[in-house]
LUMDO-39347 format. One record per residue (C-alpha): x, y, z. Coordinates in steps of 0.02 Angstrom, whole numbers. Each point is the difference from the previous one (the first is absolute). Layout:
N
+--------+--------+--------+
|      x |      y |      z |
+--------+--------+--------+
|      X |      Y |      Z |
...
+--------+--------+--------+
//
This chain:
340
+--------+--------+--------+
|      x |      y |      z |
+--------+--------+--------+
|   -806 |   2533 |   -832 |
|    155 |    -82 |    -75 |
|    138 |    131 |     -2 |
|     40 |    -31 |   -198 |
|    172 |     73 |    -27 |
|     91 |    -84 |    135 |
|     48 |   -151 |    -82 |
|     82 |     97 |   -128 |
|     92 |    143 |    104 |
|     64 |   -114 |    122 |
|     24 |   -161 |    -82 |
|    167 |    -12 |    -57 |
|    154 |   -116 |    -76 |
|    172 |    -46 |     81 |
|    118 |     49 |   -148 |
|    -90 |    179 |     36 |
|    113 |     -4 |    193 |
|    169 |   -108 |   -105 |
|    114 |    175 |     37 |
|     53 |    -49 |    167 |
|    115 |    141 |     18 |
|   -162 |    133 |    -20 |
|    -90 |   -123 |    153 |
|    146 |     18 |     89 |
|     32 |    170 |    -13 |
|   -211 |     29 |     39 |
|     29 |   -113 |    165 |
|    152 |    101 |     60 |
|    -86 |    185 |    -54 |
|   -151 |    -63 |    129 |
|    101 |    -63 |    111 |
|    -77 |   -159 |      9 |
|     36 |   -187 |     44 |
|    -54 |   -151 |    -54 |
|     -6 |   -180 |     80 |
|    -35 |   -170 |   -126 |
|   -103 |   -124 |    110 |
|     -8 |   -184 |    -61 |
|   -120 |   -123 |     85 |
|     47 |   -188 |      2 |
|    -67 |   -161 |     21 |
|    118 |   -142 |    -64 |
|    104 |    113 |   -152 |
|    137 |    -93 |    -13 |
|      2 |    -16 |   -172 |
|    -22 |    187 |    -48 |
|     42 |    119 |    144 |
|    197 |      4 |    -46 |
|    -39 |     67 |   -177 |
|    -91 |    122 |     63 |
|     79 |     74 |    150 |
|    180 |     -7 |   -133 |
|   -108 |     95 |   -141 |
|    -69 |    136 |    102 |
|    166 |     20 |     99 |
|    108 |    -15 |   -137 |
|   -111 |    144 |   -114 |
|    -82 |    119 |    125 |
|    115 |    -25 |    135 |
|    167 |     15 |    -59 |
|    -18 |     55 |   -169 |
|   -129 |    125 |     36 |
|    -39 |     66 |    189 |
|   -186 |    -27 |      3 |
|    -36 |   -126 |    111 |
|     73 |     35 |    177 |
|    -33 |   -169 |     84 |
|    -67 |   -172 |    -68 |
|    -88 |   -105 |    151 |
|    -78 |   -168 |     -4 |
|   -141 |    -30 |    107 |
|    -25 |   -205 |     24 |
|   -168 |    -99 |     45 |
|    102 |   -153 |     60 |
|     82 |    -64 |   -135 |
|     35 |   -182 |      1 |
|    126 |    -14 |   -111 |
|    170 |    116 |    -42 |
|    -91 |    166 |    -40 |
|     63 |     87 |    151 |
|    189 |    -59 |      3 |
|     15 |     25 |   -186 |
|    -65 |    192 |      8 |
|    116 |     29 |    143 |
|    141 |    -57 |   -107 |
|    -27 |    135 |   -129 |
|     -3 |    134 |    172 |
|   -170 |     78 |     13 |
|   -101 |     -3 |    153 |
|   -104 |   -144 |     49 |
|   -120 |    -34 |    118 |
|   -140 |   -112 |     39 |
|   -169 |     72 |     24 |
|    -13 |    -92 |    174 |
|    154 |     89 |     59 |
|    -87 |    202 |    -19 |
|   -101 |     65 |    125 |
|     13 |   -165 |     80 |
|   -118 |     30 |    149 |
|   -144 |      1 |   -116 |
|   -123 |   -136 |    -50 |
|     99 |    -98 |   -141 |
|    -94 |    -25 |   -192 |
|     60 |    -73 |   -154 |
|     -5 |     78 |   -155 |
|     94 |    131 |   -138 |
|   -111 |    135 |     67 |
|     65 |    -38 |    179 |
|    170 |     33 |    -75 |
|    -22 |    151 |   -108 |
|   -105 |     90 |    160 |
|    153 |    -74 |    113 |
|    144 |     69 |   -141 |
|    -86 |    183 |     56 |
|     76 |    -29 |    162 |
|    182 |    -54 |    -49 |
|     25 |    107 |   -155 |
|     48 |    196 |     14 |
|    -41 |     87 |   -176 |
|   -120 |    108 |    -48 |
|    -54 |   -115 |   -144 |
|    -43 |   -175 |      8 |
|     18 |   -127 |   -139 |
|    -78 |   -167 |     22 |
|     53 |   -146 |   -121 |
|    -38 |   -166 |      3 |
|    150 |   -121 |     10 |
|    -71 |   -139 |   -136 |
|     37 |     87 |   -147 |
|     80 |   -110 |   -128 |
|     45 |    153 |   -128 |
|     45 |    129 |    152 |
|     74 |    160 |   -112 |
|     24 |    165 |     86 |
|   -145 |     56 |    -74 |
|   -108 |    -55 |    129 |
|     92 |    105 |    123 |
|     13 |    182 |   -108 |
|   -152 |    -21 |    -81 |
|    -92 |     16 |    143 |
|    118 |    139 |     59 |
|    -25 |     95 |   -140 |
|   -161 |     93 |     31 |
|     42 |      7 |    190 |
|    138 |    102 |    -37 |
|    -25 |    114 |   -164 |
|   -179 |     48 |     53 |
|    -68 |    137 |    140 |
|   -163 |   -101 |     39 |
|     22 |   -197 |    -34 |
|     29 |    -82 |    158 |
|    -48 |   -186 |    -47 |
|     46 |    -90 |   -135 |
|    -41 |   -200 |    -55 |
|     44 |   -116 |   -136 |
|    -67 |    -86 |   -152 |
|     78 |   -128 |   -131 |
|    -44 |   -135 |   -110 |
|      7 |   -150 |    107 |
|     48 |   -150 |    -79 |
|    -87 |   -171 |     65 |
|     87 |   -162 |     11 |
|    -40 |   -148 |    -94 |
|    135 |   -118 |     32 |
|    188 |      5 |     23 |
|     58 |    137 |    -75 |
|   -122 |     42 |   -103 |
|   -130 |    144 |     -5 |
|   -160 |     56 |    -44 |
|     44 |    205 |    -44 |
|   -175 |     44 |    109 |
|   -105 |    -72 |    132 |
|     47 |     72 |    147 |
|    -93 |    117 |    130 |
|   -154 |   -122 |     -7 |
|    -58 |     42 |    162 |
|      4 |    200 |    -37 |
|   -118 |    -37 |   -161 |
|    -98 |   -137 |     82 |
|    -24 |     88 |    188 |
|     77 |    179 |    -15 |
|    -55 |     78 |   -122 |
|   -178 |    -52 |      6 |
|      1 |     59 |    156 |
|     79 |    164 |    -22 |
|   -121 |     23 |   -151 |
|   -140 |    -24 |    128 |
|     26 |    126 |    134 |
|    173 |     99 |    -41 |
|      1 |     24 |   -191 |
|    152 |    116 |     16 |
|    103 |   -122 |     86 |
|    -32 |   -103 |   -184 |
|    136 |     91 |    -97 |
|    132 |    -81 |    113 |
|     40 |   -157 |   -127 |
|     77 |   -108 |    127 |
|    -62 |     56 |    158 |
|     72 |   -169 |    107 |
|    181 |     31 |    -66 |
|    124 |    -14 |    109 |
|    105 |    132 |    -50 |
|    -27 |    156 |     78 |
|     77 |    158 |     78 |
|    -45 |    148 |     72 |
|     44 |    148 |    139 |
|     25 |    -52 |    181 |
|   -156 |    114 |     52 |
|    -95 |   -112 |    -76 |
|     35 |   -151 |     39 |
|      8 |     37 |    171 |
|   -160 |     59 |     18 |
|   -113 |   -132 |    -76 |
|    -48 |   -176 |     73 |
|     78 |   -153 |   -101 |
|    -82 |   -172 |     -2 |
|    100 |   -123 |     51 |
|     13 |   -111 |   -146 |
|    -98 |    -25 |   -180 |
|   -101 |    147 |     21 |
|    133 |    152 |     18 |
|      4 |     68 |   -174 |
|   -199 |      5 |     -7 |
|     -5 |     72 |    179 |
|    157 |    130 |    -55 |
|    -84 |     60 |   -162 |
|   -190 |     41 |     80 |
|     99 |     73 |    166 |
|    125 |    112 |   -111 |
|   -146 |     42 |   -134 |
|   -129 |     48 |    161 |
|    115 |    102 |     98 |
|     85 |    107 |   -138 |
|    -55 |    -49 |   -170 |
|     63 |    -47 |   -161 |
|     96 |    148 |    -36 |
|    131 |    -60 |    125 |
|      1 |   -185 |    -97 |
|     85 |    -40 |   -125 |
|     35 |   -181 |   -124 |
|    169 |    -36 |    -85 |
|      1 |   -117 |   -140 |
|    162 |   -122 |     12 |
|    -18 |    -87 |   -128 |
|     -5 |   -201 |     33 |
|      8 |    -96 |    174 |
|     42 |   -182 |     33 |
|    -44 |    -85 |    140 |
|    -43 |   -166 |     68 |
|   -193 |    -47 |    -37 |
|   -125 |    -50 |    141 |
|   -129 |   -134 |    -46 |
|   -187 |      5 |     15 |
|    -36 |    -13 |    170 |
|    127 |     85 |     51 |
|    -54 |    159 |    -77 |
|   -186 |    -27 |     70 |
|     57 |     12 |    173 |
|    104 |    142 |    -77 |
|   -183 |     67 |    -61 |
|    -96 |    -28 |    173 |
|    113 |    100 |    108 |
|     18 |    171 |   -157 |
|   -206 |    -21 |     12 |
|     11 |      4 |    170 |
|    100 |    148 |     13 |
|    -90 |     88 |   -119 |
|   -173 |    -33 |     99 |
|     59 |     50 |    146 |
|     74 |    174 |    -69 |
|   -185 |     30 |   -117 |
|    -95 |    -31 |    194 |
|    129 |    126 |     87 |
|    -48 |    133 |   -134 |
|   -172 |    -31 |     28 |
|    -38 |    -77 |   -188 |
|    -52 |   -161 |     42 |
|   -110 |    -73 |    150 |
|     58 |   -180 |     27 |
|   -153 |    -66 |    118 |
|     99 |   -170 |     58 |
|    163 |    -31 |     49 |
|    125 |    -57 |   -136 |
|     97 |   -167 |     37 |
|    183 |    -15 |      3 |
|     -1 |   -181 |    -71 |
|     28 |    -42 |   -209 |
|    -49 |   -182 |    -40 |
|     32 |    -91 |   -151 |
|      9 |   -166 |    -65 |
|    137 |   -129 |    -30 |
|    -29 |   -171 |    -88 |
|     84 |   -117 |     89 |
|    -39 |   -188 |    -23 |
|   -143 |     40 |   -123 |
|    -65 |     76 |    166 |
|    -50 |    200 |     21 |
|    117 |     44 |    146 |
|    -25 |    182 |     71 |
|    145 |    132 |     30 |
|    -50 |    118 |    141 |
|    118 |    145 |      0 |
|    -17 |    144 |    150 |
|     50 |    170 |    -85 |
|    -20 |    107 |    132 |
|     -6 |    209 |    -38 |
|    129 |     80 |    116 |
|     56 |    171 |    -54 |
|    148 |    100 |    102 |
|    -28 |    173 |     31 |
|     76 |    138 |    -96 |
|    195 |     22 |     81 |
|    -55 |    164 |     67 |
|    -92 |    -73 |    141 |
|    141 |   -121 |     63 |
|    116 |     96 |    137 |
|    150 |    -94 |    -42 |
|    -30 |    109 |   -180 |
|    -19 |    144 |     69 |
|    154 |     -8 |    109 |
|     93 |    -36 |   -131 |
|    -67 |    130 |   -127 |
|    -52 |    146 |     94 |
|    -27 |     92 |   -149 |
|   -132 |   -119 |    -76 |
|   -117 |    111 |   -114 |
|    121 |    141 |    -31 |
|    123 |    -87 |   -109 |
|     45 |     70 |   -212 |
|   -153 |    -90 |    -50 |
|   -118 |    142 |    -28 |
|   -124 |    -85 |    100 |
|     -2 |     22 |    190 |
|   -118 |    -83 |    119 |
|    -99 |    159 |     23 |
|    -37 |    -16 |   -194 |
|   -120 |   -179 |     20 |
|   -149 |     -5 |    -90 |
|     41 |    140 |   -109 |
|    -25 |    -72 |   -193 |
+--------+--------+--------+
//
C-alpha cells in the first residue's frame, strides 16, 4: 500500500536549506563531515565551473564541504589536468583498489569515491552541468543535516532539452524515467513512484549507507540505489530536494535505449532477488538495433553486461581503513539492516 504522505513530508525545495550559516552550524553541532564526489568522463568544458562554485561558496565562504574529489573513468581529453589546477583531489577509477577486476562506468566511480573519501556524508554530482549553482550541493545537504531520521536524499528539476545551438525546449527531459521507470515502479514498487526523477544524478546521503549497499556498475545505479535503500530501511530514511532547473548535455535515441536495457535489467534482477518475479529463461546481455546505412538495414549489437560491486563493507581494504564501519553519526549502524 502506497505510503501517501511521504511525498509531501519529505519532498522539499532548495531555497528552504539557502541559510548556510544554520547548515553549518547543524554540521559542526553533529560533528559531522562531508566529502563532494564528482564522476568524469571527458568534462572539460564544465568541471572548472563547478569545482570554483562549490569551493568558492561552501568551501571558503561557508565551511560545509570538507573535501571536493574527482573520481575519473579515463578521460580523453583535459578533464583531469584542468580539475587539478583548481586543487581538489583527483583520481582515476583504475588507480583505487587496483588489484581488482577493472569496469567502466559512473557507478564504478561513485562505489570507488567510498574508498578515497573520509566524511560521514557523501555528495555525488555529476560534472556536466551547464548551470552548476551551489544549490545542487546544500540542497541536498539540507535534510541530511537539519533532520534526526533522513539519511538519503535525491534530486529533481525541470530539465530543459536541446533543440539546437543554444536553444531550448523548457521540458523534455528524464524520458527514460517516464518511458521505463516509472512504469516499472508503478508495476511492482508503487511507493518508489513518488520519487519524480528517480535516475538523477544528484544524490547524497550518510556513509552507512552507501557503504553497505551493492552499486551497479554503470546505467543502472540510481534504479539499483533507490529499490536497495527503499528495501533495507524504507522511505522514511529518503528524502527528494527540488533544485529548481538542470542543464545538461542531451543523449540521442539510441543512446538512451541502451541506457533503458541495462535500468530494466537491473530492475529484473533486484524484483527475482526479492522473490516477485520468476524469470524461467536466461536474459541476454546483447541490445540490437538498426542503422540505415546505404538504404541497407545494418544491425548494432551492443554487449551490456550486468556487473554489480559489492557493498564496501565486504572489501578488506574498507575495512582496514574504516574500522568503525556501521558505528559512525549516521543513526544507522550495521546491526540496524532490514529494520524499515
Amino acid at each position: 500500500m502506497m505510503n501517501k504522505t511521504w511525498i509531501e513530508s519529505n519532498t522539499f525545495h532548495h531555497s528552504e536549506f539557502k541559510d548556510l550559516e544554520r547548515l553549518t552550524s547543524a554540521k559542526q553541532r553533529k560533528g559531522l563531515s562531508i566529502s563532494l564526489c564528482l564522476p568524469t568522463l571527458n568534462e572539460e568544458t564544465t568541471i572548472a565551473k563547478e569545482i570554483v562554485i562549490m569551493k568558492s561558496e561552501l568551501m571558503t565562504r561557508y565551511p560545509l564541504i570538507d573535501e571536493i574529489v574527482v573520481i575519473d573513468s579515463g578521460s580523453t581529453d583535459q578533464t583531469r589536468r584542468i580539475a587539478r589546477s583548481y586543487d581538489v583531489t583527483v583520481y582515476k577509477a583504475d588507480d583505487i583498489l587496483p588489484h581488482l577486476e577493472k569496469f567502466k562506468g559512473k557507478g564504478e566511480n561513485l562505489w570507488k569515491a567510498l574508498y578515497v573519501t573520509r566524511g560521514d556524508i557523501i555528495i555525488y554530482i555529476d560534472a556536466d552541468i551547464k548551470n552548476i549553482h551551489h544549490r545542487f550541493a546544500y540542497g541536498l545537504l539540507g535534510p541530511l543535516l537539519l533532520s534526526d531520521h533522513i539519511r538519503f536524499t535525491k534530486a529533481f528539476y525541470d530539465r530543459p532539452i536541446s533543440v539546437g545551438r543554444n536553444k531550448w525546449r523548457p521540458t523534455g527531459g528524464g524520458r527514460v524515467t517516464e518511458l521505463v521507470t516509472r512504469p516499472l515502479f508503478s508495476m511492482f514498487m508503487p511507493d518508489l513512484t513518488q520519487f519524480l526523477q528517480p535516475l538523477s544524478g544528484e544524490y547524497a546521503g550518510y556513509r552507512s549507507i552507501f557503504e553497505d549497499i551493492p552499486f551497479h556498475i554503470g546505467y543502472g545505479v540510481e534504479t539499483g540505489m533507490l529499490i536497495d535503500i527503499h528495501e533495507r530501511w524504507g522511505l522514511d530514511v529518503m528524502a527528494q530536494v527540488d533544485l529548481d532547473r538542470r542543464v545538461h548535455k542531451n543523449q540521442d535515441t539510441k543512446a538512451l535505449g541502451r541506457m533503458a536495457f541495462v535500468i530494466i535489467k537491473t530492475f529484473m534482477n533486484r524484483v527475482e532477488k526479492l522473490q516477485r518475479l520468476d524469470i524461467k529463461q536466461d536474459v541476454f546481455d546483447e541490445m540490437i538495433q538498426y542503422s540505415l546505412v546505404r538504404e541497407k538495414l545494418r544491425p548494432e549489437t551492443h554487449v551490456l553486461a550486468q556487473y554489480e560491486r559489492p557493498p564496501m563493507i565486504q572489501v578488506p581494504e574498507y575495512l582496514e581503513k574504516f574500522p568503525s564501519v556501521g558505528a559512525g553519526p549516521s543513526g544507522i549502524q550495521t546491526g540496524d539492516r532490514d529494520k524499515k
